[in-house]
Steps between C-alpha positions, in 0.01 A plus 500: 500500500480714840509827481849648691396638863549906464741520787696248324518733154583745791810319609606412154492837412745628798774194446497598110507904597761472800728252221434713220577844729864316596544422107454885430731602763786317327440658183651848426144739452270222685375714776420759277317237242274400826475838631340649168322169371409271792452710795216644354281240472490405848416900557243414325388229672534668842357836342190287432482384879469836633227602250260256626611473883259835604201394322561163631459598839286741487266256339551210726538661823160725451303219335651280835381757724190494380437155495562468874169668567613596839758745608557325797715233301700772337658644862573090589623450204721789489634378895589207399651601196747772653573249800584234320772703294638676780559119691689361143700832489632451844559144386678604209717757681615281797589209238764766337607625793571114691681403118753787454575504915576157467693445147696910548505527141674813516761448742867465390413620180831620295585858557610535105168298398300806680709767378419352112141532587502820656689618168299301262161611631519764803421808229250302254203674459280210608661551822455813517137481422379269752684750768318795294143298516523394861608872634183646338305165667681617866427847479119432458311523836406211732167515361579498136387195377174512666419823310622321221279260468140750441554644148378869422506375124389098402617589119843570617481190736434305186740658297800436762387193604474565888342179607400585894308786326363331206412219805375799713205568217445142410384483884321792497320464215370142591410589849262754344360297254384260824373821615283594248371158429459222300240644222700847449822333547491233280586642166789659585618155689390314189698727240836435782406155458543457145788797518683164737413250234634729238868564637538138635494373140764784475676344683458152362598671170801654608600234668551316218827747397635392867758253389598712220566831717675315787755391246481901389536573884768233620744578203516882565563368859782326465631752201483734799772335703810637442738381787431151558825511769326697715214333473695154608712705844090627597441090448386440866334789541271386237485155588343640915251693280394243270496238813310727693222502194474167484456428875181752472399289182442195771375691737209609268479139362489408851192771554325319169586145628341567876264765479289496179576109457620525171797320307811714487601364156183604377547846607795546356409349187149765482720781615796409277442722220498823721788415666725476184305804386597666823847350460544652144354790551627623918152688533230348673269753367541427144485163586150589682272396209660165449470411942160630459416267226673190634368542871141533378458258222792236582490518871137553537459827719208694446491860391419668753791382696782530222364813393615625865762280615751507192495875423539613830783234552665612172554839704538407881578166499920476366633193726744437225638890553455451885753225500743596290488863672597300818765312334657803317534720764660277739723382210646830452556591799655191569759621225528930566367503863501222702478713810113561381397109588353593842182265596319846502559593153383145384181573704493865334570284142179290541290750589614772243546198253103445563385845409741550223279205335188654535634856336701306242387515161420213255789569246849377467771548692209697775686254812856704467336836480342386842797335615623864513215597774584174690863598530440869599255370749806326703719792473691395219809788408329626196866558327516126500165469315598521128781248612262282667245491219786479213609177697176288397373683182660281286338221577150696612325390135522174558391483885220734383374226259518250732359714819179583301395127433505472884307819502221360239473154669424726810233622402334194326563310802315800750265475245424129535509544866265775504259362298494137698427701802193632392408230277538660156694218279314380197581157276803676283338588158818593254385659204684541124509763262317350255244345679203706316688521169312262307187710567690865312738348229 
């Protein structure tokens, strides 16, 4: 008998969590029941992700570096890399922008459907979060997150997970190791070597708790939705966002299709698994280790290239966030201040929208704290701002799920691209967990 594809136990998974999350809902103490006994498994599971994404790159990306054996390739590479995700966030950003100018989600929405928003969610203290997070983010200087990115402490780096400074000393460390060369260099590379090899069956191994913590993950979702009538009045509003995604989803299928000559059923099918990953869990960093592991072994990009490529795109590279940025903002003021849609401010909204990306973090629900920035940028009356923000934040969760697939198959696709260009795609070589196990049991 074949053995089930894993993205299929994947999907299964999510139908039987999103139907058994509605079940709960119905049944006096459910959300509670999934709250203190299901949600923590896929914690768990996501918990697990994060341990092993630092290692991971460290590993790959200084091993990659060092394989290269010129430095040379590392400043092309790095070009084409930044380029490349600069041109699909653009794309990403005028895709929103053309959808919700052309569909006006937003306008002639009811006055007492607003008001029952603005009651329901104008003081929650998610809202008021994201406006805490992105006043701290505004107040930093121009400069910021250049500084940010050179740690005066790698421990804490690895302790809080700041991957352009983790990336930072992955780089540095391998371009000294071609420096010193190849004799005194090589058992440090070999010991990163087997260090890769070591949390890529990690991976492998945790993967195999996927389908089981997306059904953790989905059902604590949809336990989480407690107004389902707002969620139906914000219907088109979601529908210009999800369209949006999708479009982008062709136009990097179109990318696979034309420039590296592949099949864009097969990529989806390689890439699959991260995607519902990213889709369960709305963080493209978590879902790091998985991309990593799919784009080198299923899609057959070397090391070196992956190694580079996917973290840095896991921080810069947020064409999901991009587009939905574009989308949002116009949407709301479409509904609270329609005197806002000049052509100038869309120009201002593309450009802001393309920095925000860059500075946005790889964690949930990162896009509305930026949204904030992209708004202010325009001259947006900042009483309006909790207003404007409690108008979409009931429906932000699921957006964010589906924004960060887009924002995974990003990078895998730059990654593909990339590594065509300089002629670094191997015959795919998937591996399983248990492929030594005879040998130890």
């Amino acid at each position: 008998m074949k053995k089930l594809a894993l993205h299929w136990k994947i999907i299964i998974g999510m139908v039987l969590g999103i139907i058994f999350g509605f079940i709960l809902t119905s049944v006096e103490g459910g959300r509670g029941f999934v709250g203190d006994w299901i949600a923590p498994f896929g914690t768990i599971f996501i918990n697990l992700l994060k341990l092993i994404a630092v290692p991971l790159i460290l590993a790959s990306l200084i091993k990659g570096i060092s394989d290269l054996k010129d430095i040379s390739k590392i400043k092309s590479m790095g070009l084409r890399t930044i380029s490349i995700y600069i041109i699909t966030t653009l794309v990403a950003i005028i895709i929103g922008l053309t959808i919700v100018n052309t569909v006006q989600p937003g306008k002639g929405m009811p006055q007492d459907t607003l008001q029952k928003i603005e009651e329901r969610y104008q003081n929650d203290a998610g809202v008021a979060d994201k406006l805490e997070k992105a006043s701290a983010q505004k107040d930093a200087g121009p400069l910021q997150p250049l500084v940010d990115i050179f740690p005066s402490n790698i421990f804490e780096s690895f302790a809080s997970a700041s991957m352009l400074q983790v990336i930072f000393f992955a780089l540095f460390v391998g371009i000294c190791l071609l420096l010193i060369g190849e004799k005194k260099a090589k058992p440090l590379i070999d010991f990163f070597d087997s260090l890769n090899e070591v949390v890529m069956k990690m991976v492998d191994l945790i993967m195999l708790f996927a389908p089981y913590a997306v059904f953790a993950l989905l059902a604590n979702v949809i336990v989480a939705f407690d107004d389902p009538d707002i969620l139906l009045k914000l219907l088109m509003y979601s529908l210009c966002v999800v369209g949006g995604l999708i479009l982008m989803i062709c136009f990097y299928l179109l990318l696979i299709g034309v420039y590296v000559k592949k099949s864009p059923m097969w990529f989806l099918q390689q890439i699959s698994p991260a995607q519902l990953l990213a889709f369960s869990t709305s963080s493209s960093a978590a879902t790091l280790p998985v991309t990593m592991e799919r784009v080198e072994e299923h899609l057959g990009v070397d090391k070196e290239v992956s190694g580079f490529v996917l973290p840095v795109g896991a921080t810069v590279n947020m064409d999901g966030t991009s587009l939905y940025q574009g989308i949002a903002a116009v949407f709301i003021m479409q509904v609270i201040w329609p005197e806002g849609l000049t052509f100038t401010n869309q120009l201002v909204i593309i450009l802001t929208a393309l920095l925000a990306s860059i500075g946005s973090a790889a964690v949930p629900s990162a896009g509305m704290v930026m949204l904030v920035i992209v708004l202010e940028s325009i001259g947006f009356p900042a009483e309006l701002l909790p207003i404007g923000l409690a108008l979409i934040f009931a429906v932000d969760r699921p957006l964010d799920m589906c924004r960060t697939v887009v924002n995974v198959t990003g990078d895998a696709t730059v990654s593909l691209i990339v590594a065509k260009s300089l002629g670094k795609i191997h015959e795919p070589k998937p591996k399983e967990w248990n492929d030594n196990y005879n040998e130890v049991k």
